[in-house]
N, C-alpha and C positions, 0 to 999 in steps of 0.2 A: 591453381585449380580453376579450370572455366566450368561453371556450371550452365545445363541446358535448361534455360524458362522459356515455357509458353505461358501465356493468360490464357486462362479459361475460366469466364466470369470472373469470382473473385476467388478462385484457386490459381492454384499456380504447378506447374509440375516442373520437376527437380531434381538432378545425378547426382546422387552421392557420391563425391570425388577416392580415388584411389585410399585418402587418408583415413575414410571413414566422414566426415563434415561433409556440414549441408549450409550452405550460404543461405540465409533470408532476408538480405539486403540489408543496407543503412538504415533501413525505418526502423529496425530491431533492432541494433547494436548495444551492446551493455545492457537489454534488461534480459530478465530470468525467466526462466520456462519450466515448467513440470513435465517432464518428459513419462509420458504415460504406453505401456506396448498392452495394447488390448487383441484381443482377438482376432484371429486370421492374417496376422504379422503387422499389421498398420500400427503408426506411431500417432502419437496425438500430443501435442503441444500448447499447452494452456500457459499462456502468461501468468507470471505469480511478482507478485511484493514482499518484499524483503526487509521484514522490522528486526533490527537490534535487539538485541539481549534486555540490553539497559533499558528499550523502551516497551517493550513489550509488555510493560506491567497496564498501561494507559487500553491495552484491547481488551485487560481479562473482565470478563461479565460485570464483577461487580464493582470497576473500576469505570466503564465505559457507561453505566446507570446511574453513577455518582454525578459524573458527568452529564450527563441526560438531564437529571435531576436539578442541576446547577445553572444550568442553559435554561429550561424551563421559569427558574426564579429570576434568572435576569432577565427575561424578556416579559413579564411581569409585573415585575419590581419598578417602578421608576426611582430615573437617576436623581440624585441629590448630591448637591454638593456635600463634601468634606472638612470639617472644623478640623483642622489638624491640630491643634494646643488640645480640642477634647479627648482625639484620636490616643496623643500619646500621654495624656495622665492615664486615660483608660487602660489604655497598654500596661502602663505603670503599675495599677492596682493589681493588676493579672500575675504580674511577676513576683 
């Protein structure tokens, strides 16, 4: 399928080949689009990002203020060294 581009600024105009596909070049390839049909037949194509299952716990609200919150105290906090023999009797007592 050869599609028809013109530039026009920084639009682009595009034939929808027989199969129904719209090529948007190499710049695009592999990522994801939310393909939205709004009124008066125009499509609209918004890039989107795509979190895993597994990690999508790290965006929810109060997971990402945790976070917030953590980042906040380490830039803070100054750093100090580590007594690691204190580290793991401490440990020790815990368990």
């Amino acid at each position: 399928m050869k599609s028809d581009l013109r530039e026009i600024g920084a639009s682009m105009l595009k034939m929808v080949g027989s199969s129904g596909q719209l090529s948007l070049g190499k710049k695009y390839a592999g990522k994801y689009f939310q393909v939205e049909h709004v009124e008066g037949g125009a499509v609209l194509l918004r890039p989107m990002k795509v979190v895993p299952d597994a990690e999508a716990w790290v965006h929810e609200p109060e997971m990402r203020a945790r976070l917030r919150r953590a980042d906040e105290w380490a830039k803070r906090t100054p750093r100090a060294a580590t007594d690691l023999a204190k580290l793991i009797k401490k440990a020790g007592k815990r368990a």
